[in-house]
KEKE-3310 file (N, C-alpha, C; in steps of 0.2 Angstrom, whole numbers, plus 5000, padded with zeros to 4 digits):
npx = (5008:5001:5005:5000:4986:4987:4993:4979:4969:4971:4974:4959:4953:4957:4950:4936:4937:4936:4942:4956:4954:4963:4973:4989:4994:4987:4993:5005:5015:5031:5040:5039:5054:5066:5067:5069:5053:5055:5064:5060:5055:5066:5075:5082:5096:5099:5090:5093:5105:5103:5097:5108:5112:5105:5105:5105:5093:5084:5085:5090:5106:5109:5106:5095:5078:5065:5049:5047:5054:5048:5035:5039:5042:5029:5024:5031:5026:5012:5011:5013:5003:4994:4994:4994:4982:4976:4979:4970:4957:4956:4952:4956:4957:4963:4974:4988:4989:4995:5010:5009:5008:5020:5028:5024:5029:5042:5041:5041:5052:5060:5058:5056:5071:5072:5072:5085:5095:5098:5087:5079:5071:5077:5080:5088:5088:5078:5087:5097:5089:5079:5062:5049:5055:5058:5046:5041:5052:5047:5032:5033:5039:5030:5020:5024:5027:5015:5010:5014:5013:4999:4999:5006:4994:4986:4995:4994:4984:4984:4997:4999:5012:5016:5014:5023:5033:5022:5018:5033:5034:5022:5028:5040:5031:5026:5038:5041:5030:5032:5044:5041:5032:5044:5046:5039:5038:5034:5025:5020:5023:5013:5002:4998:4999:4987:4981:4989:4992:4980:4981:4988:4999:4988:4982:4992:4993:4984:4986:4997:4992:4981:4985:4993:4986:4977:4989:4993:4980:4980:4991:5003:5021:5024:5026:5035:5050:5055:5056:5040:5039:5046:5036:5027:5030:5033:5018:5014:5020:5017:5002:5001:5008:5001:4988:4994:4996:4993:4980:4981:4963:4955:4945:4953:4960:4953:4945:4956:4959:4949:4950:4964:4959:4952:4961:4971:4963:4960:4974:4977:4969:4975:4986:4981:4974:4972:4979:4971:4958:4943:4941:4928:4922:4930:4927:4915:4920:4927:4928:4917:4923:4928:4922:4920:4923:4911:4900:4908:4908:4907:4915:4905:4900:4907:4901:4896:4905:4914:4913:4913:4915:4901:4903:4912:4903:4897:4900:4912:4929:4932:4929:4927:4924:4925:4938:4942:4937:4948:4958:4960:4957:4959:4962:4962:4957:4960:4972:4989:4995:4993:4997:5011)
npy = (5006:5016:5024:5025:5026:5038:5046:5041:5048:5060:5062:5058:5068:5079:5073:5075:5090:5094:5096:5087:5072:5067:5078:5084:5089:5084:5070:5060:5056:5044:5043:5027:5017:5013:4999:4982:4973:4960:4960:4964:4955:4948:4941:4949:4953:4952:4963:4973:4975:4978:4990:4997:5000:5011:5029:5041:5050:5039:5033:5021:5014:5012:5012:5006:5004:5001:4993:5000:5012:5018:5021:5027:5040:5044:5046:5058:5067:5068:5076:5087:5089:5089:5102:5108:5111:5115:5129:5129:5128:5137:5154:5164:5177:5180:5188:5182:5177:5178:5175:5162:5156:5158:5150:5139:5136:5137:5125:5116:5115:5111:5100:5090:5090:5083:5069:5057:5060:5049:5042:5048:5052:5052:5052:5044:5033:5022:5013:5009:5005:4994:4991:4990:4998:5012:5016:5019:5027:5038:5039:5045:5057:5064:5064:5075:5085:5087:5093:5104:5109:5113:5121:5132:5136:5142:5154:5157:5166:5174:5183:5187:5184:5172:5164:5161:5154:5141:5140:5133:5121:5114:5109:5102:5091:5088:5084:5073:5065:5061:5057:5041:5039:5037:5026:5015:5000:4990:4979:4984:4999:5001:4998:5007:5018:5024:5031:5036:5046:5054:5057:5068:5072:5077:5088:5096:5098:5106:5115:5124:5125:5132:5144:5145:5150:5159:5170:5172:5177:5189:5195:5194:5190:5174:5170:5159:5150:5144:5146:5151:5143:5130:5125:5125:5113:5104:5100:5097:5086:5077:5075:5069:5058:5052:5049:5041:5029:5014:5012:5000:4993:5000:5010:5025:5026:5026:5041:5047:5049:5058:5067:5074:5077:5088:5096:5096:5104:5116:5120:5123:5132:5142:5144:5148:5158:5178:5191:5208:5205:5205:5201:5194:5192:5184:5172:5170:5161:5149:5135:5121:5108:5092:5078:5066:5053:5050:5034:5031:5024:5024:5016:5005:5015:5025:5039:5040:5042:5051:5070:5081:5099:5108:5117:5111:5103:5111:5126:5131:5133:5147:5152:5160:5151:5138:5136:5140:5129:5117:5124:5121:5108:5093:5078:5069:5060:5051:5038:5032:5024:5013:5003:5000)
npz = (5233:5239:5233:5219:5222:5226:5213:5202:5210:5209:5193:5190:5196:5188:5176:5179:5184:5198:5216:5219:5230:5238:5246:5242:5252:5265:5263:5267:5260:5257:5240:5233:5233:5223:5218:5214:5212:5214:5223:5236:5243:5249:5263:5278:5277:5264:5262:5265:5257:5244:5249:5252:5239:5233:5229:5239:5239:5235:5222:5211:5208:5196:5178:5176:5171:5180:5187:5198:5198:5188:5192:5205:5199:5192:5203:5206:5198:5198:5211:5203:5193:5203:5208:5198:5195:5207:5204:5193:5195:5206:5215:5204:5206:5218:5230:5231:5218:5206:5213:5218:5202:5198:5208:5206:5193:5192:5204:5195:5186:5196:5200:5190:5189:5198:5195:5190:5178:5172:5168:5160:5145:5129:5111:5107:5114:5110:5102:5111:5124:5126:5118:5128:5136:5132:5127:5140:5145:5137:5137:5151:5149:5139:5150:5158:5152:5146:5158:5159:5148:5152:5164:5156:5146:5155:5160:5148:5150:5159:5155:5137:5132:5137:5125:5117:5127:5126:5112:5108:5119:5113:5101:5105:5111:5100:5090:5099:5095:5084:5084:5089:5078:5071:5073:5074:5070:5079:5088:5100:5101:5090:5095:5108:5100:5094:5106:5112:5104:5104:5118:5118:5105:5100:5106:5106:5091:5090:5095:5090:5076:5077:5082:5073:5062:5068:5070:5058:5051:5057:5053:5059:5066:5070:5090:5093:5095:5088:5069:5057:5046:5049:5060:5052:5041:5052:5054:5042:5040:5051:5050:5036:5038:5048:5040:5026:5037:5040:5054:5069:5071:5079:5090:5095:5083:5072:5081:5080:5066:5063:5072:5066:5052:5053:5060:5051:5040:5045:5047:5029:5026:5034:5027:5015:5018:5014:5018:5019:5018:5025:5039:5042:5030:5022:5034:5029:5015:5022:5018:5023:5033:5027:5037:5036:5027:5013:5016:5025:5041:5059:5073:5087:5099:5096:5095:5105:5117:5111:5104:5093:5088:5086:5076:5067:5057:5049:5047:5045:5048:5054:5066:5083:5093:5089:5087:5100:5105:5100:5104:5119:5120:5127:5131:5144:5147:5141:5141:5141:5152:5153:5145:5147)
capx = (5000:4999:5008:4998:4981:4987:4988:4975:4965:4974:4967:4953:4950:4958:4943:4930:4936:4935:4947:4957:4952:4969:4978:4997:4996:4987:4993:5014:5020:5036:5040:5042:5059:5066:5072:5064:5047:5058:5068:5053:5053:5074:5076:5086:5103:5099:5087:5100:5112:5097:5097:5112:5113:5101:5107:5101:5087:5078:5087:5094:5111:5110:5103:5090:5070:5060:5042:5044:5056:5041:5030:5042:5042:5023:5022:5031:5022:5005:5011:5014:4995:4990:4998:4990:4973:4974:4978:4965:4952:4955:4950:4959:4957:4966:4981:4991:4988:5002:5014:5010:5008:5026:5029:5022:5033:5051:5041:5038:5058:5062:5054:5059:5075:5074:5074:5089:5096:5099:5082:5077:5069:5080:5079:5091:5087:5076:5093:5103:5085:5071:5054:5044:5057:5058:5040:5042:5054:5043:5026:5034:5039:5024:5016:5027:5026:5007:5007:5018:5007:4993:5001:5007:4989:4985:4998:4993:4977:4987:5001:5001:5021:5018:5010:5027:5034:5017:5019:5037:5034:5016:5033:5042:5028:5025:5043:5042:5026:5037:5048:5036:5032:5049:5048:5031:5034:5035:5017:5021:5022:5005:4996:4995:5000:4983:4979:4995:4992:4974:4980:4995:4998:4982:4981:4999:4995:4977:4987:5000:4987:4976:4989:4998:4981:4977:4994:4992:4974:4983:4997:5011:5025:5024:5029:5039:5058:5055:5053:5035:5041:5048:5031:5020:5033:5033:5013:5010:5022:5013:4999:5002:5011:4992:4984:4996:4999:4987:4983:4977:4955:4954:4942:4956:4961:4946:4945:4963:4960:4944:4955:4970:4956:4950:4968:4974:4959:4964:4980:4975:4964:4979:4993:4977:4972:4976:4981:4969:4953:4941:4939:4921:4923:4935:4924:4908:4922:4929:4925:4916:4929:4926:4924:4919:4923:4905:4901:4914:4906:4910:4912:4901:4906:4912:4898:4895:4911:4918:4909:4917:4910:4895:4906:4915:4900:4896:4901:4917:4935:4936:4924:4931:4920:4928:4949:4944:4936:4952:4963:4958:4957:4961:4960:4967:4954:4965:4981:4994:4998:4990:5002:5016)
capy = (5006:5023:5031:5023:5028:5046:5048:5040:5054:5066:5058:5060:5074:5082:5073:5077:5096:5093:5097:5080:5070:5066:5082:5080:5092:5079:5063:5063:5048:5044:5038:5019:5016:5011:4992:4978:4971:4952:4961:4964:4946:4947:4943:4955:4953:4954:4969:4978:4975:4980:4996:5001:5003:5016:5034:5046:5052:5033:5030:5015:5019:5009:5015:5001:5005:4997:4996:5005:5015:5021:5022:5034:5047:5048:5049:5067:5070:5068:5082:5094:5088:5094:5110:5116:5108:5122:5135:5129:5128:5139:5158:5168:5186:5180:5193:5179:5170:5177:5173:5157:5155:5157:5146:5132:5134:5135:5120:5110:5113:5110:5092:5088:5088:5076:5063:5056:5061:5041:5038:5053:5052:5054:5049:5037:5028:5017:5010:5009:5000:4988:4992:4994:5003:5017:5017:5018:5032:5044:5042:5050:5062:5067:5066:5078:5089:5090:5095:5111:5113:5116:5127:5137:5139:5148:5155:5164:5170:5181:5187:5183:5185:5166:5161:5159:5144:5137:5135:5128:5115:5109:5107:5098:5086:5084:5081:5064:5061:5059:5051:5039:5038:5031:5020:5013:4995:4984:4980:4987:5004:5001:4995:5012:5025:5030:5032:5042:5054:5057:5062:5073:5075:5082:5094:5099:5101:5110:5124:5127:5125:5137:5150:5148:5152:5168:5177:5174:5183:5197:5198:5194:5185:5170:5171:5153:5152:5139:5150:5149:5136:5122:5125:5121:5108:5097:5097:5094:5078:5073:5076:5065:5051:5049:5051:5038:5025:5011:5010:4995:4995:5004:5017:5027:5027:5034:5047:5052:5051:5061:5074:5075:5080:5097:5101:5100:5109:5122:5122:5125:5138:5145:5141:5151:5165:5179:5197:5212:5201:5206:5192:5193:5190:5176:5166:5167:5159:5146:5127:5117:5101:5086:5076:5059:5052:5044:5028:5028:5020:5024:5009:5006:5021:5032:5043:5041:5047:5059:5075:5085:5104:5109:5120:5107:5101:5115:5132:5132:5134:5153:5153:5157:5144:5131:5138:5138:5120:5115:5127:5121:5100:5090:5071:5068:5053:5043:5038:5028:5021:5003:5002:4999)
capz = (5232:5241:5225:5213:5224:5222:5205:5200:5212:5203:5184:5192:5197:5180:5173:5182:5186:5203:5218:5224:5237:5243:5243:5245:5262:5270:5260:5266:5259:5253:5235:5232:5235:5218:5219:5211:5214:5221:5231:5242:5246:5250:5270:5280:5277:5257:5258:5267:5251:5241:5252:5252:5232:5233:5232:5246:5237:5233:5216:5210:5205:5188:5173:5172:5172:5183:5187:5202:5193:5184:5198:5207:5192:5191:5208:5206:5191:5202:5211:5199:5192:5208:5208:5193:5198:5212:5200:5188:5199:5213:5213:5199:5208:5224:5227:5228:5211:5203:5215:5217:5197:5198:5214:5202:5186:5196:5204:5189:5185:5201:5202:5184:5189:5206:5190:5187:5169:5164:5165:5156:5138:5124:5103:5106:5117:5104:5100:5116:5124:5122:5113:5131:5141:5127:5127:5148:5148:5133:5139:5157:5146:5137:5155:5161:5147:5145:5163:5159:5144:5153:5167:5150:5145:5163:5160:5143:5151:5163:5152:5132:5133:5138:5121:5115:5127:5124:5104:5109:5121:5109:5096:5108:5110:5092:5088:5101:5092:5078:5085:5089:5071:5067:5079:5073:5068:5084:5089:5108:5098:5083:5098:5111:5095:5093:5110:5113:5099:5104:5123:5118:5098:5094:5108:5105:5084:5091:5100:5086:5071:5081:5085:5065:5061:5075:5071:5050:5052:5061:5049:5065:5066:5077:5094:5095:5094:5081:5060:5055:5041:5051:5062:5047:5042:5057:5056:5037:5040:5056:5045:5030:5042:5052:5033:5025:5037:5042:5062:5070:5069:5085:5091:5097:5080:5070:5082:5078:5060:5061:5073:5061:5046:5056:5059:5040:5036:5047:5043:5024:5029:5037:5022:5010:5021:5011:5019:5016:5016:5032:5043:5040:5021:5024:5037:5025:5010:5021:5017:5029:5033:5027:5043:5036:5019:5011:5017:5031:5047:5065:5075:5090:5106:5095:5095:5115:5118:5110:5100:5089:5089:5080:5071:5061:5054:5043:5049:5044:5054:5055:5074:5087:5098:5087:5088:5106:5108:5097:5109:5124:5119:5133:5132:5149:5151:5137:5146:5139:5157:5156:5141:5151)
cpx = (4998:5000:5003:4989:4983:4987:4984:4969:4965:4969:4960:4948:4952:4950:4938:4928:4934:4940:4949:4955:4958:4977:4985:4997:4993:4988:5001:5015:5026:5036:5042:5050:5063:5071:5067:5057:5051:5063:5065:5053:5059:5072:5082:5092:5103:5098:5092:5107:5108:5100:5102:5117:5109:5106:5105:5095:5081:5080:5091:5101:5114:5105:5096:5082:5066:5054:5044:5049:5050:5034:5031:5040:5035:5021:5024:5029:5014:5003:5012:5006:4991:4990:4993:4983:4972:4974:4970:4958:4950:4953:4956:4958:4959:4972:4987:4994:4995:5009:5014:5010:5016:5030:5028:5027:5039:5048:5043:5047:5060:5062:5056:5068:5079:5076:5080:5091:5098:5092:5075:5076:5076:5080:5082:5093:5081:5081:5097:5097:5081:5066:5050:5050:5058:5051:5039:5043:5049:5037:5027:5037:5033:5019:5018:5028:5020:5005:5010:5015:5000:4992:5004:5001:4985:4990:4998:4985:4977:4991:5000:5008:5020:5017:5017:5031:5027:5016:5026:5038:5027:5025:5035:5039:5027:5030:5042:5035:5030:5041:5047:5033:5038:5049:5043:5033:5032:5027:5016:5021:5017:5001:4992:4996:4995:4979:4982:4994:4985:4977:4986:4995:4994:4980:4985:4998:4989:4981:4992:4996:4983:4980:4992:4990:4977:4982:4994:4986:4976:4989:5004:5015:5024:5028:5037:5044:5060:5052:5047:5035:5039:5043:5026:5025:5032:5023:5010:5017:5020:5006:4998:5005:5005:4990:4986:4996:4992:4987:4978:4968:4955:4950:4942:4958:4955:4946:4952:4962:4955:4949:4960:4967:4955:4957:4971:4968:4960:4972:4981:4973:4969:4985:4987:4975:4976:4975:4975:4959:4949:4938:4931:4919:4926:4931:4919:4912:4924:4925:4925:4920:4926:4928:4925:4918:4914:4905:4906:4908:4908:4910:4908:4904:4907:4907:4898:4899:4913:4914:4915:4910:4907:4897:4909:4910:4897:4897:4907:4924:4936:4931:4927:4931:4926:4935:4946:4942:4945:4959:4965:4958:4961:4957:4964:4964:4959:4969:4983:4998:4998:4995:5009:5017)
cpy = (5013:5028:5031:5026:5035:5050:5048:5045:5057:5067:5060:5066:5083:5081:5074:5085:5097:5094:5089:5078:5067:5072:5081:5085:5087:5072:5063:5058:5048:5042:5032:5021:5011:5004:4989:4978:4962:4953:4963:4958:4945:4944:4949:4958:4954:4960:4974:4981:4980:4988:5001:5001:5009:5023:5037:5049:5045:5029:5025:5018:5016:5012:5011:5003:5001:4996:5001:5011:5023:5023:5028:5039:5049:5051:5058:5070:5073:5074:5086:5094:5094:5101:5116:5115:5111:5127:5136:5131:5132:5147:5161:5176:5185:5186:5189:5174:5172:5174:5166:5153:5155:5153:5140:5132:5133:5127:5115:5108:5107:5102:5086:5084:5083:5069:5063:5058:5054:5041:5045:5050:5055:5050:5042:5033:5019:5012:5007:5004:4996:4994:4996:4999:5011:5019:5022:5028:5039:5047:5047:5057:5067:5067:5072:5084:5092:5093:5102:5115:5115:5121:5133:5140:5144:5153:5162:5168:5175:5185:5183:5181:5176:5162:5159:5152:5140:5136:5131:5123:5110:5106:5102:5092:5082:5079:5074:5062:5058:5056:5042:5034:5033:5027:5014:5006:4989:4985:4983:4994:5007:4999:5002:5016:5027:5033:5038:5047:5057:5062:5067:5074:5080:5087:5099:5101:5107:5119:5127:5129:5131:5146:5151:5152:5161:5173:5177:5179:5188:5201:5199:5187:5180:5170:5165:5155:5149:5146:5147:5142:5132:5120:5122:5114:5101:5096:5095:5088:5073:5070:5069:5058:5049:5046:5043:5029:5021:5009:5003:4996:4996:5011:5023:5032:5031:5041:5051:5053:5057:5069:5078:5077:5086:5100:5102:5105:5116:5123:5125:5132:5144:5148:5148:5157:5172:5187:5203:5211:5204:5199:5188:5190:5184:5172:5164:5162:5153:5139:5123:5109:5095:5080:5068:5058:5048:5037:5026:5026:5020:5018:5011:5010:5024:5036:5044:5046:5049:5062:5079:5090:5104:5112:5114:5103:5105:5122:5134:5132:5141:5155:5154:5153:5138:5132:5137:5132:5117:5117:5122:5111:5097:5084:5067:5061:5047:5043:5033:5022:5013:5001:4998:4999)
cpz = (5233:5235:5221:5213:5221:5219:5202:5204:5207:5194:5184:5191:5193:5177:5174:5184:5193:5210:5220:5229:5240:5241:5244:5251:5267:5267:5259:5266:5256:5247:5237:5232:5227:5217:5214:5214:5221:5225:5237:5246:5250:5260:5271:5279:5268:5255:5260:5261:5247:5242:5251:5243:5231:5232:5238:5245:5237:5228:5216:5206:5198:5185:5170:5173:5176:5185:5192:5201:5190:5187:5200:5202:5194:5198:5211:5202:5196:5206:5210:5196:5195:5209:5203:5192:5204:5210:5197:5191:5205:5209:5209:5202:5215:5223:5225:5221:5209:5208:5214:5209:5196:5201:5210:5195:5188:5199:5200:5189:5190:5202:5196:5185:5197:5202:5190:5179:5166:5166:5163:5147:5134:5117:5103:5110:5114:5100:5105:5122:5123:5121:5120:5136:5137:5127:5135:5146:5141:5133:5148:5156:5143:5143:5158:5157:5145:5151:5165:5152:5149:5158:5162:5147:5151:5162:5154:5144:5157:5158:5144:5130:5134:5131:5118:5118:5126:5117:5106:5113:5117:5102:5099:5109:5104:5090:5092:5100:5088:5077:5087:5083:5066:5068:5078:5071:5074:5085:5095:5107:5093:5090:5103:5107:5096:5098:5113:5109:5100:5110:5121:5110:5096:5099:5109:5099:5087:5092:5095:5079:5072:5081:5077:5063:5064:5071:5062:5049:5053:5057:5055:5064:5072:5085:5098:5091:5088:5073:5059:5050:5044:5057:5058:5045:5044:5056:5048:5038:5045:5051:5041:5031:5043:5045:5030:5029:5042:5048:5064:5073:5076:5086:5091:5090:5073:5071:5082:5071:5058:5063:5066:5056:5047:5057:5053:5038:5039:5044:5034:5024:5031:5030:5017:5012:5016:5013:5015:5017:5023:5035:5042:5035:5022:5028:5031:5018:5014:5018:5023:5027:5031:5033:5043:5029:5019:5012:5021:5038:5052:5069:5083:5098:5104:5097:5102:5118:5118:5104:5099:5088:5083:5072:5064:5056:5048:5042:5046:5050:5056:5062:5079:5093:5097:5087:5095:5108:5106:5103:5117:5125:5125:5134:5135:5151:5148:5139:5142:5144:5158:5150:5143:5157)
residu = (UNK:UNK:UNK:UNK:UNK:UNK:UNK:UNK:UNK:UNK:UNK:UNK:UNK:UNK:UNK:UNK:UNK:UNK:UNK:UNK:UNK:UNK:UNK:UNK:UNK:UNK:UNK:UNK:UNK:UNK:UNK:UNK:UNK:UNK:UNK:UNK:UNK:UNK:UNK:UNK:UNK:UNK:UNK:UNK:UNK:UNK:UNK:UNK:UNK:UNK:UNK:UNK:UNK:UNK:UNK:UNK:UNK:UNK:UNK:UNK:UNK:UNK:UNK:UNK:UNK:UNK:UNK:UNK:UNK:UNK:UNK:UNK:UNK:UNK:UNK:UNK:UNK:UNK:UNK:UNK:UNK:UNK:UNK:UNK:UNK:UNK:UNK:UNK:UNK:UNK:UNK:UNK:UNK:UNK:UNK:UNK:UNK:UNK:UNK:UNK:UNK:UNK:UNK:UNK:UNK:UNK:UNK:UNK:UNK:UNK:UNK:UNK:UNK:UNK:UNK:UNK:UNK:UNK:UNK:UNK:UNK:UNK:UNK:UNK:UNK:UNK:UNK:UNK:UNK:UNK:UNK:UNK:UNK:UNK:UNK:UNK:UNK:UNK:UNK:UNK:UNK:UNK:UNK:UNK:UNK:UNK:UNK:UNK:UNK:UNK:UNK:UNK:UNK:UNK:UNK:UNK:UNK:UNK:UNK:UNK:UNK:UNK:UNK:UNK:UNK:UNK:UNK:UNK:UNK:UNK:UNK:UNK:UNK:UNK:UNK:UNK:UNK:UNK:UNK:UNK:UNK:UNK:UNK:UNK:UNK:UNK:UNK:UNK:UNK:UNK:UNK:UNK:UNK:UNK:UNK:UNK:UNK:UNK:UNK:UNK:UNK:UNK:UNK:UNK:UNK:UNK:UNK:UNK:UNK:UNK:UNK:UNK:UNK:UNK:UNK:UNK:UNK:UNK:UNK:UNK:UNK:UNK:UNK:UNK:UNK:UNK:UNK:UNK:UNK:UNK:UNK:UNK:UNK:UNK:UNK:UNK:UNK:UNK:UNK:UNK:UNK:UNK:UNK:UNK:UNK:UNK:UNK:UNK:UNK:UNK:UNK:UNK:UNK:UNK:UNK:UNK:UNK:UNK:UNK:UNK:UNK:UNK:UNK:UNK:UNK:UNK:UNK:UNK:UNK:UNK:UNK:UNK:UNK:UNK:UNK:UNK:UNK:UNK:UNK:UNK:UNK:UNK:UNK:UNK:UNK:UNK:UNK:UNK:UNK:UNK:UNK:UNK:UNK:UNK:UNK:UNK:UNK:UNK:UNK:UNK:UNK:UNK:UNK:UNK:UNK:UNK:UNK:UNK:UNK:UNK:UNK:UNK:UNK:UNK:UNK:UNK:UNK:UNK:UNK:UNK:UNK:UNK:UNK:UNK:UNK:UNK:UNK:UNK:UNK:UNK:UNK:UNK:UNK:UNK:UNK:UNK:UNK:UNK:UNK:UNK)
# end
């Protein structure tokens, strides 16, 4: 219960922009210990059996997922959260920053790798297990990866040398969007897609969309390991999948297809940009996006909850207000966690 308290500070205090009210310096609890839930119930002489399957660290020593499994993880996720909810939030002209901005990236590996490697994400495990424990081990994935994305964006506002891992790891998440995608017909996977693609897809195509955009204006070659190509690529078939395929009537869902409109149109914008042109000339040419087909109809909340900048209403895409609302997207309030 203490785990689950923890995190969900954390969440919190991501969306609110606010320091935790339970920092881990004064919140030392152990992770859950990774056994069943009915082993709880065992008498002495059972949980002891229990027990003594454990490794030294807490882990079960089978390959099998369990809720508290699942627990454990986020609860070292929670505190890497934290970590970069000090950076983000604390002063930026300390002399220490950098230090510590380093002290957190070795962190993150560091913690990453307290996982066991079976109950790590991989493609193929969509084949090897069931529908929600694949679902299990990708959204701790994508948790775990949006929280290295955002220490990467702190990161390109110290040094731009970093802008490189930050288009590689928004790849990384794309591709297990995509994987995602293959994976789309069980209802366990049509039912949180458009939830999952709001909090991570679209703030992973924003930052490559944004940056293919940035360095074709500039005439440079991209900073990612990945060839310009197979960066446009993966996001005109993300693209054309969302576009094509029908999700279930969902709010969640709208606002990803409205998303995914603004980024093909940049992407275009980007694909058409054409050397020579003065940035100036080129914003006054682009075209303002179509954001809502005629007669489309938002269902009731949308508008409450989420705004889209002023920019995309008729300005155009070449603003840098609007590359940075795009840059900068964080829809850390939509979770995937009640999912599973």
């Amino acid at each position: 219960m203490l785990a689950v308290v923890h995190r969900t500070d954390k969440k919190i205090a991501t969306l609110m922009a606010r320091p935790p009210r339970l920092p881990h310096q004064y919140c030392d609890a152990d992770p859950p210990l990774d056994i069943s839930d009915e082993d709880l119930f065992l008498d002495s002489p059972a949980i002891n059996s229990v027990l003594a399957s454990l490794d030294g660290q807490g882990w079960h020593r089978e390959a099998r997922l369990m809720p508290a499994t699942v627990t454990r993880m986020r609860h070292f996720l929670s505190i890497l959260r934290e970590q970069v909810l000090e950076l983000s939030l604390g002063s930026k002209f300390a002399s220490d920053y950098g230090d510590r901005l380093l002290q957190t990236c070795h962190l993150y590996q560091g913690v990453w790798n307290q996982i066991p490697f079976r109950f790590h994400y991989d493609p193929t495990c969509w084949t090897s297990c069931d529908v929600m424990e694949s679902l299990a081990r990708i959204l701790i994935r994508f948790d775990y990866q949006f929280r290295v994305l955002h220490l990467q964006r702190i990161r390109c506002k110290e040094n731009n040398a970093a802008i490189g891992d930050l288009m590689d790891t928004s790849l990384q998440v794309l591709s297990m969007i995509m994987d995602l995608a293959r994976n789309y017909q069980p209802y366990e996977v049509q039912r949180p897609f458009p939830c999952i693609y709001l909090s991570y897809g679209i703030p992973a195509a924003g930052i490559l969309v944004t940056e293919l955009y940035t360095y074709a204006r500039a005439n440079r070659p991209l900073p990612a390991s990945t060839p310009r190509s197979e960066v446009i690529r993966l996001l005109s078939v993300l693209i054309e999948w969302v576009r094509s395929t029908e999700m279930l009537p969902l709010t969640t869902a709208v606002e990803a297809s409205e998303l995914t409109k603004v980024i093909s149109q940049l992407l275009d914008d980007t694909l058409n940009h054409q050397h020579g042109i003065s940035v100036e000339h080129a914003a006054e040419n682009v075209a303002a996006p179509v954001i809502r087909d005629p007669g489309d109809s938002l269902p009731q909340g949308f508008g409450d909850g989420f705004h889209l900048p002023s920019e995309t209403l008729g300005v155009g895409l070449a603003g840098e207000e609007f590359l940075s609302w795009l840059n900068e997207l964080d829809l850390d309030m939509v979770s995937g966690e009640r999912f599973i």
